[in-house]
N, C-alpha and C positions, 0 to 999 in steps of 0.2 A: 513541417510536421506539427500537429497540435501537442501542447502538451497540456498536463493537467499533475502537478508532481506532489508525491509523498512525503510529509517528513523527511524519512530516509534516502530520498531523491528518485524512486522507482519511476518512471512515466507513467500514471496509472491511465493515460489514452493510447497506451500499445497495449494491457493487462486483456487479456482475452475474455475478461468475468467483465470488465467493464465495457471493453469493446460487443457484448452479444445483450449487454444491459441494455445499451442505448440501442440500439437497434430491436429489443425486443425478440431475441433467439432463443425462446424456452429452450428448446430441444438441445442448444449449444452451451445453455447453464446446465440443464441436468447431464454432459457430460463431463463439464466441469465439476459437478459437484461430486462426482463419482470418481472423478482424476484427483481431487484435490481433498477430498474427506478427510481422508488420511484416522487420525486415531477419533477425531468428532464423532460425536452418537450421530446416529443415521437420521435422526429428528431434525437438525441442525445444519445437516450436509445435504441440501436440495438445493431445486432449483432457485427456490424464491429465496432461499439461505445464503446461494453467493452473490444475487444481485450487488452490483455495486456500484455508485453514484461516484469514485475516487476518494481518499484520503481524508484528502480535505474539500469536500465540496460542502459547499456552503449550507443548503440546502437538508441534508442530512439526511435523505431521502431515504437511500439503499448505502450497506456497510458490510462488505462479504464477512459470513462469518468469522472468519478467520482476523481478518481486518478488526473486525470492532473488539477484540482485547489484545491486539496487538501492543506490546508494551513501548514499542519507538514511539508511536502514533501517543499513546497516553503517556508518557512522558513528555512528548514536543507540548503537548495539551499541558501539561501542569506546569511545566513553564514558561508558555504562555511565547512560543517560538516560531515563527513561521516557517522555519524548516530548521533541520539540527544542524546545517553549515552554519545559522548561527548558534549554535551552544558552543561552550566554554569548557566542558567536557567531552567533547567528544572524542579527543585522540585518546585510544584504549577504552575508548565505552564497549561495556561488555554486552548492550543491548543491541546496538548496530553491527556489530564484525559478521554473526551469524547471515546476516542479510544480504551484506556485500559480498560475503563467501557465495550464496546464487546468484547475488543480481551486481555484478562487477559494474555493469552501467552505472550503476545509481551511486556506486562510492566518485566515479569519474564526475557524475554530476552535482556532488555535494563537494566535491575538490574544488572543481571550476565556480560553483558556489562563491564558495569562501575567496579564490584566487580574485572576483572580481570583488571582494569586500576589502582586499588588500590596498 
């Protein structure tokens, strides 16, 4: 399985915004955008609004709305971390728990992370 991972250890090459990016699925962004709007001004929550290129892609291409002020994401960014398995704060970071509360994967993957920095 490709991956492509977040900060927070999400797989952003399973992320359905990202998976209908590369492929080019209008139709499958503007459902997303309409699943995932949530309290966003409706200006913001389109299609071309969640395209998204992953996390960290290099390139900087596409950043789903939601994605580009995500504070894990601008956090791992200001200290300069290539993923938060390496921060020095992270046990009780109040910025990642909400995240791993939906994406229990990505806490298993920032575990195993760190377990092989051990």
């Amino acid at each position: 399985m490709e991956t492509n991972l977040a900060y927070c250890g999400i797989n952003c090459a399973v992320c359905p915004a990202y998976l209908a990016t590369i492929s080019g699925n209008r139709e499958a962004l503007a459902k997303l955008a309409k699943e995932w709007g949530g309290d966003y001004p409706p200006a913001i929550a389109t299609a071309d609004g969640i395209r998204c290129s992953g996390c960290q892609h290099e390139s900087g291409e596409y950043l789903c709305f939601f994605c580009s002020d995500c504070a894990i994401r601008n956090c791992a960014i200001e200290r300069k971390l290539e993923s938060c398995a390496y921060c020095d704060d992270l046990d009780g970071c109040e910025k990642i728990e909400p995240c791993w509360k939906t994406s229990p994967d990505a806490k298993k993957t920032i575990e195993a992370l760190r377990a092989s920095m051990a």
